[in-house]
C-alpha positions in Angstrom: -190.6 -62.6 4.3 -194.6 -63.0 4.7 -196.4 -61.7 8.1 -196.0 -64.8 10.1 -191.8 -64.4 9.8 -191.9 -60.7 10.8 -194.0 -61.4 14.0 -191.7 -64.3 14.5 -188.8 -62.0 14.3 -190.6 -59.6 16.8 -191.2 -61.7 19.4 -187.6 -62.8 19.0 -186.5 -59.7 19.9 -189.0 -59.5 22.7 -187.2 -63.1 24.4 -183.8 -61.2 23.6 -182.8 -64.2 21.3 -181.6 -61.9 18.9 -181.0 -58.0 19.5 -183.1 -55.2 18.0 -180.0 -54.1 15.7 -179.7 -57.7 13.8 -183.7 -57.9 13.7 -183.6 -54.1 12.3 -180.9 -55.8 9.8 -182.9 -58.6 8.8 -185.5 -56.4 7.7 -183.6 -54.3 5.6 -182.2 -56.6 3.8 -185.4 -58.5 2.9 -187.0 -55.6 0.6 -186.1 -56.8 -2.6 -183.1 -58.9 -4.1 -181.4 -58.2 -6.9 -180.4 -61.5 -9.3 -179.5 -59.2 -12.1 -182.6 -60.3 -14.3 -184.9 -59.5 -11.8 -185.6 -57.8 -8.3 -187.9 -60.2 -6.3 -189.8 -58.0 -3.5 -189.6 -60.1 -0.2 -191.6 -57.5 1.3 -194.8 -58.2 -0.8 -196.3 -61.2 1.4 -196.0 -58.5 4.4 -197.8 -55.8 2.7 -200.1 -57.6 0.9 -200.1 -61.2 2.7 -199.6 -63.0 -0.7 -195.5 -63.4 -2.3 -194.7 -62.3 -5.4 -196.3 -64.4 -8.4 -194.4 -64.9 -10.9 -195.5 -64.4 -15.2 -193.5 -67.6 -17.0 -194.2 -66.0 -20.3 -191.1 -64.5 -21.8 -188.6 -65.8 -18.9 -186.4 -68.5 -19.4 -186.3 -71.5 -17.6 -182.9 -70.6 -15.8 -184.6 -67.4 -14.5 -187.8 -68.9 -13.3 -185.1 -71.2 -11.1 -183.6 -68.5 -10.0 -186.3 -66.2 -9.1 -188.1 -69.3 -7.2 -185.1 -70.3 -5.4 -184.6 -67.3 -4.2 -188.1 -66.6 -2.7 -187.6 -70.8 -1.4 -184.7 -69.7 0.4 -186.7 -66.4 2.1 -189.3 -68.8 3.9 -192.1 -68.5 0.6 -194.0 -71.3 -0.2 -197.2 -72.1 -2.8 -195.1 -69.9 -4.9 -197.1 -69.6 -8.2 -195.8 -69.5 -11.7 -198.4 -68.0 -14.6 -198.3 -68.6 -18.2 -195.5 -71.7 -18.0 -195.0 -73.3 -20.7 -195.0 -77.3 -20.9 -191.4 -77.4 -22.1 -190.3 -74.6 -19.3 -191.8 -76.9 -16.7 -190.6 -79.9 -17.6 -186.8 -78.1 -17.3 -188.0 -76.7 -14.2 -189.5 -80.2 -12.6 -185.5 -80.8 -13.0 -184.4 -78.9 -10.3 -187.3 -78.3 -8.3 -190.5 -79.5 -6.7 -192.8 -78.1 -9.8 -197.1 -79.2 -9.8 -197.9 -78.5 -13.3 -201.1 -78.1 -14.9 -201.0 -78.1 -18.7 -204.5 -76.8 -19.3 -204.0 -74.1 -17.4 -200.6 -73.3 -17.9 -199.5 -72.6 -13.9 -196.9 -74.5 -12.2 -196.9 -74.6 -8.4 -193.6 -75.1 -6.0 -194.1 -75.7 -2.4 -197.5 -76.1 -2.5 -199.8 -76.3 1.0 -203.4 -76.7 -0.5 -204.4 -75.3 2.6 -207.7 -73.5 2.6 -208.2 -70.3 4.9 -211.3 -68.6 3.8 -214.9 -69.7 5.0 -216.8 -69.0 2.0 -216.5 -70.2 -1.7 -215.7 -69.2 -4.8 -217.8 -70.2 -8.2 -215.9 -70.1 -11.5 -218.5 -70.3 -14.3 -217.5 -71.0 -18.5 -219.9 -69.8 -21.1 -218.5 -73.4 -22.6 -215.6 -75.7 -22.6 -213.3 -74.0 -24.8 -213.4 -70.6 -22.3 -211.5 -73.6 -19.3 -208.5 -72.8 -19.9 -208.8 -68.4 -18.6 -210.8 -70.3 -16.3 -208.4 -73.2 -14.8 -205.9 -70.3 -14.5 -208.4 -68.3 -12.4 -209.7 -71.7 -10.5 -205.9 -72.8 -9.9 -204.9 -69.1 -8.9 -208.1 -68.9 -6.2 -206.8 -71.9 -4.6 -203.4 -71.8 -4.5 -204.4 -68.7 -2.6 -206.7 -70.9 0.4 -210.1 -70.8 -1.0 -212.4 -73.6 -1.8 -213.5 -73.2 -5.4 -216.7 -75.4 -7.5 -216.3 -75.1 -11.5 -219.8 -74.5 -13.4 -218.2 -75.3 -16.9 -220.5 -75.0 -20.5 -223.1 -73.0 -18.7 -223.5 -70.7 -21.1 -226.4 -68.5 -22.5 -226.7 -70.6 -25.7 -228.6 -72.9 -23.3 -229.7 -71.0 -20.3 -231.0 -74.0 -18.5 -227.8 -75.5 -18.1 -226.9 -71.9 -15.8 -230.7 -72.1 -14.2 -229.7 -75.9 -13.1 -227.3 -74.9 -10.5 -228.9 -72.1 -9.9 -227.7 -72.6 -6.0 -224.6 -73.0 -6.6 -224.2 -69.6 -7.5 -226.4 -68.4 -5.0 -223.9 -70.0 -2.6 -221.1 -68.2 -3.9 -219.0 -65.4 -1.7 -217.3 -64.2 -5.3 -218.2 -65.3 -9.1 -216.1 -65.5 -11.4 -217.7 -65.4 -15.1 -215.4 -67.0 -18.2 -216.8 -66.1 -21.7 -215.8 -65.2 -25.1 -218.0 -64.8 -28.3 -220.2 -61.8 -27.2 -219.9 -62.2 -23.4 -223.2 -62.2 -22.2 -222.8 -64.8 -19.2 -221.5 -61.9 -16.7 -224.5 -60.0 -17.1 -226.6 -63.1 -16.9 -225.1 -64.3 -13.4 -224.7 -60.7 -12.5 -228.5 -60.5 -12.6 -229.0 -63.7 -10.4 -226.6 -63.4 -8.0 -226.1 -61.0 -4.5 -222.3 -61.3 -4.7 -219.8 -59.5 -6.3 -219.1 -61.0 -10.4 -215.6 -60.7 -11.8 -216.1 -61.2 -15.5 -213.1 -62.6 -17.7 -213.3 -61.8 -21.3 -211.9 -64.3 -23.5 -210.5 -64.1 -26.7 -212.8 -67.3 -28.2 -214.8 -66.4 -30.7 -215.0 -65.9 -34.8 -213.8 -63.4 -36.5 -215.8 -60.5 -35.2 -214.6 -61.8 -32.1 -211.7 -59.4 -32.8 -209.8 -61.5 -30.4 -211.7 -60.6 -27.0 -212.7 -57.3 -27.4 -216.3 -57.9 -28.2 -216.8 -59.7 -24.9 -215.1 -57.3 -23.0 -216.9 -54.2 -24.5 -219.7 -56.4 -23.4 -218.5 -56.9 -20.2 -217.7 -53.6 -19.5 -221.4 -52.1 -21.3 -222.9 -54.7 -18.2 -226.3 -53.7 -17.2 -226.2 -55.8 -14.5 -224.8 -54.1 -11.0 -221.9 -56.1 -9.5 -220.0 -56.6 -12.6 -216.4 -55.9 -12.6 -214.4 -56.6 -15.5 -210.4 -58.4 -15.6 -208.6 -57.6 -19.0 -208.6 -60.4 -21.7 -207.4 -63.9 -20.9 -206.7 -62.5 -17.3 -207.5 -65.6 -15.5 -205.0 -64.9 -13.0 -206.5 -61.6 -11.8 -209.5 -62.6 -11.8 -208.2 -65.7 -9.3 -206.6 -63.3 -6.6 -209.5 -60.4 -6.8 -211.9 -63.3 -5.9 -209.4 -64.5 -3.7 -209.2 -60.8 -2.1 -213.0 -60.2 -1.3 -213.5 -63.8 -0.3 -210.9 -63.7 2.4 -213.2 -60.5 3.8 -214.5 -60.8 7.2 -217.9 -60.4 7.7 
């Protein structure tokens, strides 16, 4: 149940089409369900105004069905699925309305594509091989209503190619930095931009890479002001915290 069926509900009960005992029933019962495998919280689209999202990655196919079905069924749609494998969504795709984006890895059901925030969101790569953390972030932002533009292979090995679209960023509500290797582009943009700069370590890199955690040591050891920092490969978080501030009145 998201904030638009609760107020529908309440102004129900305020024509008398239903009475204040089923509507007070109708609530409790929409908290959480329990399939067994899983407890989906209804209640998360009224508290937070976004449904559950739900992490493909050690679920099976049958459970993903289940748990989508049952948020269908409770009025939920652009119900998002993270970390889905291609062979999970193509069993999926089976039964229902799937979108899937390989690159990525998210699969969308019931999705609206409708966009409800004024401002923009700018995902940026240090290069091509950081687009997948980013696609899940870009996907995730606009799944969520927000118009997104993608600065891909921008990184510091060739600053120019950042200084190019230079107003682009400055356009940005929210930017959302993608590197591995050592990281650097969040403190770059960070020092360029007047907007908040969610930077995404990623776990590309050699060896002393150490899978991510030099870029996020560098991420987090920013001296740039503005920089936040989203764990490794957290594409997704990254996606609704920009989605969060960018969805903030003035």
């Amino acid at each position: 149940m998201n904030q638009e069926q609760v107020l529908s509900l309440l102004k129900e009960v305020k024509e008398g089409s239903i009475s204040p005992e089923d509507a007070v029933l109708k609530l409790k019962i929409t908290p959480f369900e329990d399939l067994g495998y899983a407890k989906i919280d209804h209640h998360r689209g009224v508290r937070q105004g976004i449904p559950e999202v739900i992490f493909g990655s050690g679920k099976t196919a049958e459970q993903i069905i289940g748990i989508a079905d049952s948020m269908k069924k409770n009025g939920n749609t652009n119900i998002l699925i993270t970390r889905l494998s291609k062979e999970k969504a193509s069993m999926i795709s089976d039964v229902l309305d799937l979108q899937y984006d390989p690159m990525s890895q998210i699969g969308i059901i019931g999705r609206k594509g409708e966009i409800t925030a004024k401002t923009k969101i700018v995902v940026a790569t240090g290069g091509t091989s950081d687009m997948p953390i980013a696609e899940e972030a870009a996907l995730t932002a606009e799944v969520l209503g927000n118009h997104v533009e993608r600065l891909y292979d921008v990184g510091v090995a060739g600053l120019h190619r950042l200084l190019a679209n230079i107003d682009v960023l400055m356009e940005a509500k929210v930017v959302i930095a993608v590197a591995g290797m050592e990281g650097a582009l969040a403190s770059v943009i960070g020092g360029l931009v007047d907007c908040p700069v969610i930077a995404v370590p990623t776990s590309i890199g050699y060896g002393s890479n150490l899978g991510g955690l030099s870029a996020l040591l560098s991420m987090l050891n920013s001296c740039a002001s503005g920089v936040s920092v989203v764990n490794i490969d957290n594409g997704f978080g990254a996606g609704y915290l920009a989605s969060m501030i960018n969805h903030i009145k003035e």
